[in-house]
N, C-alpha and C positions, 0 to 999 in steps of 0.2 A: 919566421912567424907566418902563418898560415891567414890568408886572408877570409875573411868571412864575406857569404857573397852579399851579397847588396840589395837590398827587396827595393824595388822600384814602387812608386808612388800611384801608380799608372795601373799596378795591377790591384792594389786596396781599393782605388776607385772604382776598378771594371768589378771588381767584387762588390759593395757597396751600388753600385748600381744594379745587378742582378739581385740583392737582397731587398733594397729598397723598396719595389713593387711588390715583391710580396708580403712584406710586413703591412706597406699598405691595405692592397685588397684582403689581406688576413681582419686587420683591424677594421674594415668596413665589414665582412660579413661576420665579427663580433659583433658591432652598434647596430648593426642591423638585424640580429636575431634575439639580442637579449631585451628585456622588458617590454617585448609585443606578448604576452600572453595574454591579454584579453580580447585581440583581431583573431578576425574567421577570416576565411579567405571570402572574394567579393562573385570568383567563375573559377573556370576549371583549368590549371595550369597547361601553359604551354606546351606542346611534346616539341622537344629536341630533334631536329636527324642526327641519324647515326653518321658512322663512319663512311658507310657504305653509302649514302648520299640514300637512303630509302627513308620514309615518314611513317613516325608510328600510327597505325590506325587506333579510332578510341574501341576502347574495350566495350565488350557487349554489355547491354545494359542487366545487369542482377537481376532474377528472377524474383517475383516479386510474393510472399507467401498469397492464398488465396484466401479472400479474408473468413474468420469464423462468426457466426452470429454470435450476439451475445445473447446468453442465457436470460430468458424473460425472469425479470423478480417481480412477485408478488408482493402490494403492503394494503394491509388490511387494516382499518382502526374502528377498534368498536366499544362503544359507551356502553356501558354495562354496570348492575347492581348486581355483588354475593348478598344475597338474604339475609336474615338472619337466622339458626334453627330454631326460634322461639316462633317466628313467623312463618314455620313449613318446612324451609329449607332443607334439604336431607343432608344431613353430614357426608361429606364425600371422602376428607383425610383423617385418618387415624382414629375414623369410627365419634370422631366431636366436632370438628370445623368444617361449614359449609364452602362449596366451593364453586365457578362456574366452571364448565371444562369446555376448549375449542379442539377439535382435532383437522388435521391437514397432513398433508403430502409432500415433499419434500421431491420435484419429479427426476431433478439432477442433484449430484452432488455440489454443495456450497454453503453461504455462511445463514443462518437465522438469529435476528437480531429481533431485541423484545423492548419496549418498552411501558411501564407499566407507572399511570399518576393516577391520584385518589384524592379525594376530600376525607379529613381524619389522620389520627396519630401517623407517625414515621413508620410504626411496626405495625401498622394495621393489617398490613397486607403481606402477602407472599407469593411468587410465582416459582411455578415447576414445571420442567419441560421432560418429557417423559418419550422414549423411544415405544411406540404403541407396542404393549404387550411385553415389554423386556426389558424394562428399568425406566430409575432414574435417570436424566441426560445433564439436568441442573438443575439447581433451587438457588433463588438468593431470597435477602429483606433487604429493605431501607437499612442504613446505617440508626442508629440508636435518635441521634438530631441530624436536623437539617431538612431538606424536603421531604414530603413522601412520593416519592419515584423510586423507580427503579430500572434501571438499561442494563442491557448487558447483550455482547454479541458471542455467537459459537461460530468460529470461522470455515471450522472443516466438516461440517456433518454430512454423513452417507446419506444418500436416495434412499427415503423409507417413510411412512405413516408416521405420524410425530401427535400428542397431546400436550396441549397448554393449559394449565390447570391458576386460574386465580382464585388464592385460598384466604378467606378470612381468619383471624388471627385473635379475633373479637367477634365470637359466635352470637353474644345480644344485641349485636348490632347491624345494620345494614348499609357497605358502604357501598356509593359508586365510585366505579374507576373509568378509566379509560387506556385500552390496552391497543397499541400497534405491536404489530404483529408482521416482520417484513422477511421473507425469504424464496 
């Protein structure tokens, strides 16, 4: 019968000791990196030397962009009265509704935002912004109830000559509003 060799007790240990430490240090840099997500670091980590016994230099510092100015925005707010046509007014939309008209300049491209409050009905009023000479650009109204206001932003308009047209909607009447006007 053939003997089976013998595994010595001596060498599961020397095994078991070389495993030991790294189960350890394994298991510390698990507890140590799970459930820190919400730490930033406090400075700038340490460089290592290499092998070669040389230190890493720190890296040049990023170029940094050069800064752009920002674009001056205009906001203009002006109280104002649409007439009535019974009282003068000249109809300026669709040949019946009086209306005032602001026009301006737009010197870069970007957003114009409107907003538009009055004394009187929700539908009293109307605003239209009109590309000078070549359309409509927008119109809204007041919702049917609720205030009479009206906001609304155009975020991307081109550099161009722009008309702001506030249109009465109630020609016997004479409402003020007050219109800003930001772009």
């Amino acid at each position: 019968m053939a003997a089976a060799p013998s595994q010595s007790r001596t060498t599961a240990r020397s095994h078991r000791r070389t495993i030991a430490p790294a189960v350890i240090l394994s298991s510390l840099f698990i507890a140590s990196c799970g459930g820190m997500t919400n730490l930033s670091p406090t400075a700038p980590s340490t460089a290592f030397p290499s092998a070669a016994g040389t230190t890493a230099s720190p890296a040049p510092p990023a170029a940094s962009p050069s800064p752009v100015p920002a674009p001056v925005q205009a906001a203009y707010t002006i109280n104002g009265v649409v007439g009535s046509v019974g009282s003068g007014a000249a109809p300026c939309w669709a040949e019946r509704y009086p209306c005032e008209v602001y026009d301006f300049t737009l010197a870069e491209s970007g957003a114009i935002e409107v907003t538009l409050t009055w004394d009187g009905q929700p539908r009293a009023l109307m605003v239209q912004l009109y590309w000078a000479g070549e359309g409509l650009a927008h119109e809204d109204v007041a919702p049917r109830t609720g205030p009479s206001r009206i906001n609304f932003r155009r975020p991307a308009m081109d550099a161009a000559s722009y008309r702001l047209r506030v249109v009465s909607l109630e020609p016997g009447s004479s409402i003020p509003f007050q219109l800003t006007l930001s772009y």
